[in-house]
N, CA, C and O atoms as a GROMACS GRO file, in nm:
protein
  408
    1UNK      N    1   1.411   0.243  -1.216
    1UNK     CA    2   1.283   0.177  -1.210
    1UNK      C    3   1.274   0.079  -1.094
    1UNK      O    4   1.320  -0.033  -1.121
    2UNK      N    5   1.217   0.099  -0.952
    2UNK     CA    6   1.261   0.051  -0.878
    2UNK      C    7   1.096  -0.020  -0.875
    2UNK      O    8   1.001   0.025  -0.939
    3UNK      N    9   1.090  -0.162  -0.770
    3UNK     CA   10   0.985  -0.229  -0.781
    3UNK      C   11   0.857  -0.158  -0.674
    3UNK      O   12   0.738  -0.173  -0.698
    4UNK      N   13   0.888  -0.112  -0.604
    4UNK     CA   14   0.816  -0.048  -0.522
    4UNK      C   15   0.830   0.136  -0.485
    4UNK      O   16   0.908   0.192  -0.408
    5UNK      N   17   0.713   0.201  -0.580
    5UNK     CA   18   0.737   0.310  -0.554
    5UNK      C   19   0.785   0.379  -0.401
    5UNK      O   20   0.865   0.470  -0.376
    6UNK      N   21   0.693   0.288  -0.308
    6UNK     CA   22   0.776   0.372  -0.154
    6UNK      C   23   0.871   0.354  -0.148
    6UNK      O   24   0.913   0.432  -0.063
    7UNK      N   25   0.992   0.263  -0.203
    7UNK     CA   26   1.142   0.246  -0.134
    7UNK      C   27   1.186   0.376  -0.221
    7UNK      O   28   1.309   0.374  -0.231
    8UNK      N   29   1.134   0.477  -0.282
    8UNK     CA   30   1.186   0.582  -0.314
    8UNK      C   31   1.261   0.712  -0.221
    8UNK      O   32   1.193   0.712  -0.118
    9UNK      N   33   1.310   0.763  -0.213
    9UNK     CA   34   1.345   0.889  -0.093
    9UNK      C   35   1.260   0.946  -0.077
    9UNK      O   36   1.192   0.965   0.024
   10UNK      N   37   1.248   0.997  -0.229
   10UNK     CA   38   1.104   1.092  -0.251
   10UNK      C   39   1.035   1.070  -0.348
   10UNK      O   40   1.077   1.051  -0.463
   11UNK      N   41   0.891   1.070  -0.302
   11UNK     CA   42   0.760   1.019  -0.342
   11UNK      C   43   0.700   1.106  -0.420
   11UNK      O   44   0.603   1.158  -0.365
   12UNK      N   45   0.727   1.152  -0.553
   12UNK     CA   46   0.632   1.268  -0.617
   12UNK      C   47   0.605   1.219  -0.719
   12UNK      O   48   0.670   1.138  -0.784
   13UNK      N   49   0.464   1.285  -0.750
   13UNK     CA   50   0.421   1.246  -0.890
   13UNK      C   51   0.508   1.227  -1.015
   13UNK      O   52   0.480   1.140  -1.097
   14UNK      N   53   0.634   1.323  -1.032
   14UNK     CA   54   0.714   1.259  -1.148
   14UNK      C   55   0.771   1.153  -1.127
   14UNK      O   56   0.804   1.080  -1.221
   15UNK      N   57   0.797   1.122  -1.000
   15UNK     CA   58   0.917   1.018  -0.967
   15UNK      C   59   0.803   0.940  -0.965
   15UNK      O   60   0.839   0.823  -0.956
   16UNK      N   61   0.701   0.948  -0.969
   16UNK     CA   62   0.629   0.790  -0.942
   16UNK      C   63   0.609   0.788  -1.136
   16UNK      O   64   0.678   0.701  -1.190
   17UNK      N   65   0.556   0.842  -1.195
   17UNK     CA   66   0.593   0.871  -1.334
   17UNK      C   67   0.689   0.835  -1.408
   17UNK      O   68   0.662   0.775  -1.512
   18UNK      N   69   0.788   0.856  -1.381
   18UNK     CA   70   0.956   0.859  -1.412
   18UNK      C   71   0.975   0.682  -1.390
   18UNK      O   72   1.035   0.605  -1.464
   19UNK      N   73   0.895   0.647  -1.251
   19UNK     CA   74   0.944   0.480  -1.234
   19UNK      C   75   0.888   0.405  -1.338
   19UNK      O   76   0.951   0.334  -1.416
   20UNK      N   77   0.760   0.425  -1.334
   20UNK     CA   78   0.693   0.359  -1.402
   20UNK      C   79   0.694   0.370  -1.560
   20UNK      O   80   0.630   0.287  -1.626
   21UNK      N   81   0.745   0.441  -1.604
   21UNK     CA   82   0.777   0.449  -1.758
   21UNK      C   83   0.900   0.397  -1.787
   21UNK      O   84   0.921   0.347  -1.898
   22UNK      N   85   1.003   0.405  -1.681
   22UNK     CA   86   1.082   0.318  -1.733
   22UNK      C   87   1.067   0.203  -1.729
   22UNK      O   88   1.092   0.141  -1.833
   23UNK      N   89   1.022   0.131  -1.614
   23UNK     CA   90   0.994  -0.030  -1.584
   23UNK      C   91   0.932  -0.079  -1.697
   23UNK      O   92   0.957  -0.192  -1.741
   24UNK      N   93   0.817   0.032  -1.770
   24UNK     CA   94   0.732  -0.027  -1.898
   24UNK      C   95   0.853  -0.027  -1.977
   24UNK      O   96   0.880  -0.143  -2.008
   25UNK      N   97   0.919   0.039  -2.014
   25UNK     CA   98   1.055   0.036  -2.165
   25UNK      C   99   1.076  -0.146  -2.144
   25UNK      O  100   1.061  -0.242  -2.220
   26UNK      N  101   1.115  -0.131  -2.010
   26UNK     CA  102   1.165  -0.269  -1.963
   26UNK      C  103   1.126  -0.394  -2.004
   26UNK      O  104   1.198  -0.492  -2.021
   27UNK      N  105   0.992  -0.383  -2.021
   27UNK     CA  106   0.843  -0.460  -2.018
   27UNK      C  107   0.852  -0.519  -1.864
   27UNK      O  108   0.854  -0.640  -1.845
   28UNK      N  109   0.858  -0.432  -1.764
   28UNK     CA  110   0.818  -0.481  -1.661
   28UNK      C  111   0.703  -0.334  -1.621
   28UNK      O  112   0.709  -0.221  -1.572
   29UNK      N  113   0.606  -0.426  -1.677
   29UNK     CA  114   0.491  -0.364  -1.631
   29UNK      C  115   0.367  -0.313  -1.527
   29UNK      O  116   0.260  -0.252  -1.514
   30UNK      N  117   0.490  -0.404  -1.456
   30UNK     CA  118   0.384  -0.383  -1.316
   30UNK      C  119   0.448  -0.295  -1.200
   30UNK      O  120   0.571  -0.308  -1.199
   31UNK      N  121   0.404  -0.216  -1.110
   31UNK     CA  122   0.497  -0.113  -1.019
   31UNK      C  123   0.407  -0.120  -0.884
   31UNK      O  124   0.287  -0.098  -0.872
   32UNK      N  125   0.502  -0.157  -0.784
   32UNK     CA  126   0.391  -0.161  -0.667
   32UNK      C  127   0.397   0.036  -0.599
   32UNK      O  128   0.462   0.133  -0.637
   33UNK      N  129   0.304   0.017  -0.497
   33UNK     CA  130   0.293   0.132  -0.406
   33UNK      C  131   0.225   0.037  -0.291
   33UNK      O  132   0.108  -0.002  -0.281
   34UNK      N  133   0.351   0.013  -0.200
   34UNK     CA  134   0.287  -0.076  -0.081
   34UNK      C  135   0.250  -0.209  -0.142
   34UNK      O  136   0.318  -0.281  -0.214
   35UNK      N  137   0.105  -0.228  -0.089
   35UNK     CA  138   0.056  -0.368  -0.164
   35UNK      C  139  -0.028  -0.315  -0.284
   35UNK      O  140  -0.090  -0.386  -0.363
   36UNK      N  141  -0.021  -0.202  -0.285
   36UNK     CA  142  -0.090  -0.176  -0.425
   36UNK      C  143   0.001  -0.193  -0.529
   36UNK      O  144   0.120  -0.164  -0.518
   37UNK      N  145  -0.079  -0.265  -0.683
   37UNK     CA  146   0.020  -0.282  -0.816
   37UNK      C  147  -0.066  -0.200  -0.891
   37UNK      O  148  -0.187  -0.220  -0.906
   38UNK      N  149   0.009  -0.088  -0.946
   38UNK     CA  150  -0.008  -0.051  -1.088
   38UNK      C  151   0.029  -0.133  -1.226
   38UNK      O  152   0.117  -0.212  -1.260
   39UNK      N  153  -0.037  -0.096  -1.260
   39UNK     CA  154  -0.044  -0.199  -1.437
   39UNK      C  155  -0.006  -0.117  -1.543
   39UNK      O  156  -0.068  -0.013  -1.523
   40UNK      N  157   0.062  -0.104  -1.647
   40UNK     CA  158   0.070  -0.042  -1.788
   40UNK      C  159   0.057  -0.122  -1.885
   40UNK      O  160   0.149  -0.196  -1.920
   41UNK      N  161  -0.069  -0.120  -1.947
   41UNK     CA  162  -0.076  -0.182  -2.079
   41UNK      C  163  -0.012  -0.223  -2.190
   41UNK      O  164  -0.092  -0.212  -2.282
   42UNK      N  165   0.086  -0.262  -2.226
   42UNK     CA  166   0.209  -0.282  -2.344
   42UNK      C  167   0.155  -0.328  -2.504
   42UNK      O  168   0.222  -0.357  -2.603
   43UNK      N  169  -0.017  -0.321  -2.483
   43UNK     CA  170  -0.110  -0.350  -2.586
   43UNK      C  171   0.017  -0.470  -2.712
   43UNK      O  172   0.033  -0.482  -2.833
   44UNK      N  173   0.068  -0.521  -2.606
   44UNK     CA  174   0.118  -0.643  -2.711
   44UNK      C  175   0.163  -0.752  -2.567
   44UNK      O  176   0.199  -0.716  -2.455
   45UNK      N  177   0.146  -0.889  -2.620
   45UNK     CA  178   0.225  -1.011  -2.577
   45UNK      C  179   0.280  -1.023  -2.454
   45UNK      O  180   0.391  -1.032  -2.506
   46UNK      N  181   0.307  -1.032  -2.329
   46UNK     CA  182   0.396  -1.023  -2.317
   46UNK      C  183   0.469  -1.194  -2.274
   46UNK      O  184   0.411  -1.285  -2.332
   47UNK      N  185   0.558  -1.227  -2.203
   47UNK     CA  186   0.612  -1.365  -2.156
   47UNK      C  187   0.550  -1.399  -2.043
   47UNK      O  188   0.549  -1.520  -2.025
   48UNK      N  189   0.470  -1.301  -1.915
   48UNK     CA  190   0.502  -1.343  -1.771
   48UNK      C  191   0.353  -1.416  -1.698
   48UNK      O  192   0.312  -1.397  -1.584
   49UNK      N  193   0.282  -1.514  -1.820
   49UNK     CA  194   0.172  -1.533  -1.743
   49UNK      C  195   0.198  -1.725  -1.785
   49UNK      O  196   0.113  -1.797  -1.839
   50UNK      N  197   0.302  -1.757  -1.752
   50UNK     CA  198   0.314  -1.874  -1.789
   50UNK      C  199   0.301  -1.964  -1.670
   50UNK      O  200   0.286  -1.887  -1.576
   51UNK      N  201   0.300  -2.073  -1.631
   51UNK     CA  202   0.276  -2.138  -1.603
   51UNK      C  203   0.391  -2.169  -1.425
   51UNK      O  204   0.357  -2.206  -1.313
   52UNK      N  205   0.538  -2.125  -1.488
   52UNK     CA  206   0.596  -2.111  -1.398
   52UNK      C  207   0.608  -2.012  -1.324
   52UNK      O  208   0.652  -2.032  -1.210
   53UNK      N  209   0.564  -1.840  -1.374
   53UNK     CA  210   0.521  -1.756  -1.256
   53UNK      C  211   0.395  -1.803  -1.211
   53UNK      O  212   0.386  -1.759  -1.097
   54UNK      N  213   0.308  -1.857  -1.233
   54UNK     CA  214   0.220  -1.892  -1.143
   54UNK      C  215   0.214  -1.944  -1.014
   54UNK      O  216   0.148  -1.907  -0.917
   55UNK      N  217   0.339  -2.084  -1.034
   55UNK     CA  218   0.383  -2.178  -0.948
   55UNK      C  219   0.474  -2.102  -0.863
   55UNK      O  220   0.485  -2.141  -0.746
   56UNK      N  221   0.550  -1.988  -0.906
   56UNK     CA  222   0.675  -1.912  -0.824
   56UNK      C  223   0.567  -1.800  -0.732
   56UNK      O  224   0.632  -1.732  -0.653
   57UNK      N  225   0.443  -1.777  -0.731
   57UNK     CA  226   0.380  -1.705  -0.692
   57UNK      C  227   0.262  -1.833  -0.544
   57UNK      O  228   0.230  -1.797  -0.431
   58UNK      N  229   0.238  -1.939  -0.594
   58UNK     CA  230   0.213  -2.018  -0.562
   58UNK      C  231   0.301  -2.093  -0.394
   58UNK      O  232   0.263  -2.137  -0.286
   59UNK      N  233   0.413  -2.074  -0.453
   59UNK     CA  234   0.549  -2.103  -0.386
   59UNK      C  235   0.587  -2.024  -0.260
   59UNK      O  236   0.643  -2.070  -0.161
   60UNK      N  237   0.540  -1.873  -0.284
   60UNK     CA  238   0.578  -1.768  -0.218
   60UNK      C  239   0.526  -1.780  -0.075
   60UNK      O  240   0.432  -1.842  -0.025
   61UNK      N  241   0.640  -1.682  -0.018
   61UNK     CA  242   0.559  -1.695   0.168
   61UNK      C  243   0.470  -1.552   0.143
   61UNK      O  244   0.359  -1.521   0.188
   62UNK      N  245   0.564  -1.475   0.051
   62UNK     CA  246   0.537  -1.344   0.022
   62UNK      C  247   0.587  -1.297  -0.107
   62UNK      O  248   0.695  -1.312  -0.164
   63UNK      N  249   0.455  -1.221  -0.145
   63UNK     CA  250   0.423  -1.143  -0.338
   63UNK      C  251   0.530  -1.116  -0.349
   63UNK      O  252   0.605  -1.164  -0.434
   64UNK      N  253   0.580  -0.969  -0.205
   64UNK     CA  254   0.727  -0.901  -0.171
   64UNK      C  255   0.851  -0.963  -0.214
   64UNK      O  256   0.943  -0.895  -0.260
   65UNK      N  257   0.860  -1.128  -0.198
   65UNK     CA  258   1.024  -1.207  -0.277
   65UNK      C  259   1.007  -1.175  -0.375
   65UNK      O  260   1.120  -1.157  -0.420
   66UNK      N  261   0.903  -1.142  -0.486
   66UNK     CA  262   0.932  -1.172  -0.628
   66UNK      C  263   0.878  -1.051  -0.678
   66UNK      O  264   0.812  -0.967  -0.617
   67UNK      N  265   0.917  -1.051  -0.806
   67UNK     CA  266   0.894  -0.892  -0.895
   67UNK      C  267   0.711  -0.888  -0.897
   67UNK      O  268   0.613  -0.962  -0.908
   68UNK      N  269   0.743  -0.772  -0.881
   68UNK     CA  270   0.543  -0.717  -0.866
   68UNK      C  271   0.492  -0.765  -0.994
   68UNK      O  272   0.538  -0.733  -1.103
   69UNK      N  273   0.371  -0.862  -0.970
   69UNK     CA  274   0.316  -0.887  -1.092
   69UNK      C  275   0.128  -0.906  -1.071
   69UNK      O  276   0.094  -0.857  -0.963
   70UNK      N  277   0.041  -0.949  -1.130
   70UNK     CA  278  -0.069  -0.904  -1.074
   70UNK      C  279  -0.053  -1.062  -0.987
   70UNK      O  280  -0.097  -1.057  -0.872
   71UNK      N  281  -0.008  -1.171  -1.021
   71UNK     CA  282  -0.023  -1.301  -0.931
   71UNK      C  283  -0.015  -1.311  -0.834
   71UNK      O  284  -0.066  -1.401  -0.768
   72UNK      N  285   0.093  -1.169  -0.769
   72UNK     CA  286   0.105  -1.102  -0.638
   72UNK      C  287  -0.022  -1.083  -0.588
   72UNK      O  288  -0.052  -1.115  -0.472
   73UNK      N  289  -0.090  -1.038  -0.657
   73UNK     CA  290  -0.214  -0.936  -0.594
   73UNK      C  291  -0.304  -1.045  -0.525
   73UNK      O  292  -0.340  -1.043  -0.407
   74UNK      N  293  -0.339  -1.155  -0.633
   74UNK     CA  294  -0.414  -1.298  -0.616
   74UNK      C  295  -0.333  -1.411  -0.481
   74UNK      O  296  -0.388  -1.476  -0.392
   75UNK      N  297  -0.207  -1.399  -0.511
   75UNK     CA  298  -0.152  -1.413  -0.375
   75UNK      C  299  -0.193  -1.375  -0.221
   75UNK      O  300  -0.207  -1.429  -0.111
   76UNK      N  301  -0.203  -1.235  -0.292
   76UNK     CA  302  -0.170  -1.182  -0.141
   76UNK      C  303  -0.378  -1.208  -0.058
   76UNK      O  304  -0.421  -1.235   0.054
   77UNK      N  305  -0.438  -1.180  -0.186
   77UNK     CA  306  -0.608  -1.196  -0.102
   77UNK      C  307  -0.649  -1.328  -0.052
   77UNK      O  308  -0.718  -1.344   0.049
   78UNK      N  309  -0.584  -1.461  -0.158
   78UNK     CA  310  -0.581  -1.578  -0.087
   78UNK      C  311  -0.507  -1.591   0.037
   78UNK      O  312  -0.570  -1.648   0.126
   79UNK      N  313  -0.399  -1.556   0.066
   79UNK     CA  314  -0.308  -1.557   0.175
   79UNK      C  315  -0.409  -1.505   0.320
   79UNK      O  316  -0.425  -1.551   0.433
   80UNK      N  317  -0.464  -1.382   0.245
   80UNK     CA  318  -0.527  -1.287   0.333
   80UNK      C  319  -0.647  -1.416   0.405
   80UNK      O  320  -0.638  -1.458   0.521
   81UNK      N  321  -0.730  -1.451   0.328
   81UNK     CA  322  -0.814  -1.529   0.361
   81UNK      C  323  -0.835  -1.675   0.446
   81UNK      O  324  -0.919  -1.725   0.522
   82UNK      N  325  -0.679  -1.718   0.372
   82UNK     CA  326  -0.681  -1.857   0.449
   82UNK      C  327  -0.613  -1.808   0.594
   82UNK      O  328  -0.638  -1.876   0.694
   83UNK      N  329  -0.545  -1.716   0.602
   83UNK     CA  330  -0.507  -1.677   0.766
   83UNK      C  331  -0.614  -1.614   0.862
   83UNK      O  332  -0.605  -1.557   0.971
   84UNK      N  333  -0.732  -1.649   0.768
   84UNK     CA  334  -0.798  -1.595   0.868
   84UNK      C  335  -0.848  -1.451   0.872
   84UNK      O  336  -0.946  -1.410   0.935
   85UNK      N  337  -0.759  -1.373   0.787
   85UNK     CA  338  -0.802  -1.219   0.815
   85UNK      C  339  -0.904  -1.153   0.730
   85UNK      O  340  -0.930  -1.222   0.631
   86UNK      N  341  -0.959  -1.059   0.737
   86UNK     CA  342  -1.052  -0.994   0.675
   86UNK      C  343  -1.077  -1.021   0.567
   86UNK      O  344  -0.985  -1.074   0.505
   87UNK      N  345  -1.238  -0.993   0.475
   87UNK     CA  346  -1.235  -0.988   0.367
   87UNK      C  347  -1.174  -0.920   0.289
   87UNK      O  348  -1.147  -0.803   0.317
   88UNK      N  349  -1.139  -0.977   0.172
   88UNK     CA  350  -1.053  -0.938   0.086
   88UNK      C  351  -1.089  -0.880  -0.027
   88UNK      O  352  -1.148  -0.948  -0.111
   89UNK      N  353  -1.059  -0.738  -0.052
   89UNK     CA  354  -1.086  -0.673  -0.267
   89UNK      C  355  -1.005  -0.652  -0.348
   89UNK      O  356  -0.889  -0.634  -0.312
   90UNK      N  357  -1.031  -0.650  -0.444
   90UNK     CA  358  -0.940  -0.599  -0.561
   90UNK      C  359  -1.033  -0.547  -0.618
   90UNK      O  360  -1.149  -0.584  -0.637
   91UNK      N  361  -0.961  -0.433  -0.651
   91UNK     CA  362  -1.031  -0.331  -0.730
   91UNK      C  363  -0.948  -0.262  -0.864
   91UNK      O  364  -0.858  -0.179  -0.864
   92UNK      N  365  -1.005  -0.322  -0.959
   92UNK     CA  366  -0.891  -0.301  -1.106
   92UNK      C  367  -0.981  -0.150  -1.161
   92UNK      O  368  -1.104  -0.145  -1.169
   93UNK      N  369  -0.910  -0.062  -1.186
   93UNK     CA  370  -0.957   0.036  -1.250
   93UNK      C  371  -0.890   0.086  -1.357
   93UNK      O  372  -0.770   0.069  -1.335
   94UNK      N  373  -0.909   0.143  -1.467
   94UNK     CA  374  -0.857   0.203  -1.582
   94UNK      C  375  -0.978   0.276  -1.664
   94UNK      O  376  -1.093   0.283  -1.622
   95UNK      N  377  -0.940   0.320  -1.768
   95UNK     CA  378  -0.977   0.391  -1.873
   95UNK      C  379  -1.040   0.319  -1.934
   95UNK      O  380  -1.029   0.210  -1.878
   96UNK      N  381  -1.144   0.304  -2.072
   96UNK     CA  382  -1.232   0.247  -2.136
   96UNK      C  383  -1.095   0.147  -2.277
   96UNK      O  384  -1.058   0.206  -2.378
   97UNK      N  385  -1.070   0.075  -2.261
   97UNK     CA  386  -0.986   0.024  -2.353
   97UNK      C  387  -0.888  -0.006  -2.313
   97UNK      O  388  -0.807  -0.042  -2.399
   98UNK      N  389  -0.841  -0.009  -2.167
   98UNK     CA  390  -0.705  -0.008  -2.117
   98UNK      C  391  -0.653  -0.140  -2.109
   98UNK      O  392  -0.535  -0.164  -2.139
   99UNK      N  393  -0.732  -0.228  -2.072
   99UNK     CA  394  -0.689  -0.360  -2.084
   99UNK      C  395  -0.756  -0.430  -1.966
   99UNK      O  396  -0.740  -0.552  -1.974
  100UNK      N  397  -0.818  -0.397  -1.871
  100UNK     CA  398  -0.869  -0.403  -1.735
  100UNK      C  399  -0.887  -0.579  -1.772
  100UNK      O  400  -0.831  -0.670  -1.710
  101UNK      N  401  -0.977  -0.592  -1.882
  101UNK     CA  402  -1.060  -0.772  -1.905
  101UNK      C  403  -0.915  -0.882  -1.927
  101UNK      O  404  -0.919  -1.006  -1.930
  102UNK      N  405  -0.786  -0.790  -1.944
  102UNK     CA  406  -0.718  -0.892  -2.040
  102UNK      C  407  -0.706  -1.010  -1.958
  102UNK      O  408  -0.655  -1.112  -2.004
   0.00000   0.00000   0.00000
């Protein structure tokens, strides 16, 4: 279950499959592709929206030091912005119930 699907050899739909189901066993639910994060719903609890990943995300020069999480994502568009560069999106998509609001 590696944190970033590209540092894979090879990039195929099972292996991107294969990562990401294990990382969920893990409860590490989040899997990048580049700067993109995938999400898996664990429809329970989990520990990682506390107060100190916030600040460790806060802290960062880059999302990249620390395990993919969505604070990354919020990282990286503020980052994007105060340097100056382009406007910035996020675009959350899922299924009807997936968790998209949580």
């Amino acid at each position: 279950g590696v944190d970033d699907i590209c540092s894979l050899s090879l990039v195929t739909e099972a292996a991107l499959l294969h990562t990401v189901r294990v990382r969920s066993f893990r409860q590490q639910i989040y899997t990048r592709v580049a700067r993109i994060l995938i999400s898996v719903n664990p429809f329970y609890p989990l520990p990682i929206y506390s107060a100190k990943y916030l600040q460790d995300f806060q802290d960062a020069k880059d999302s990249f030091d620390l395990q993919p999480h969505i604070y990354g994502t919020g990282h990286d568009a503020l980052r994007g912005l105060a340097e100056g560069n382009k406007d910035q999106a996020i675009v959350i998509s899922g299924e009807s119930g997936a968790g998209k609001t949580e």
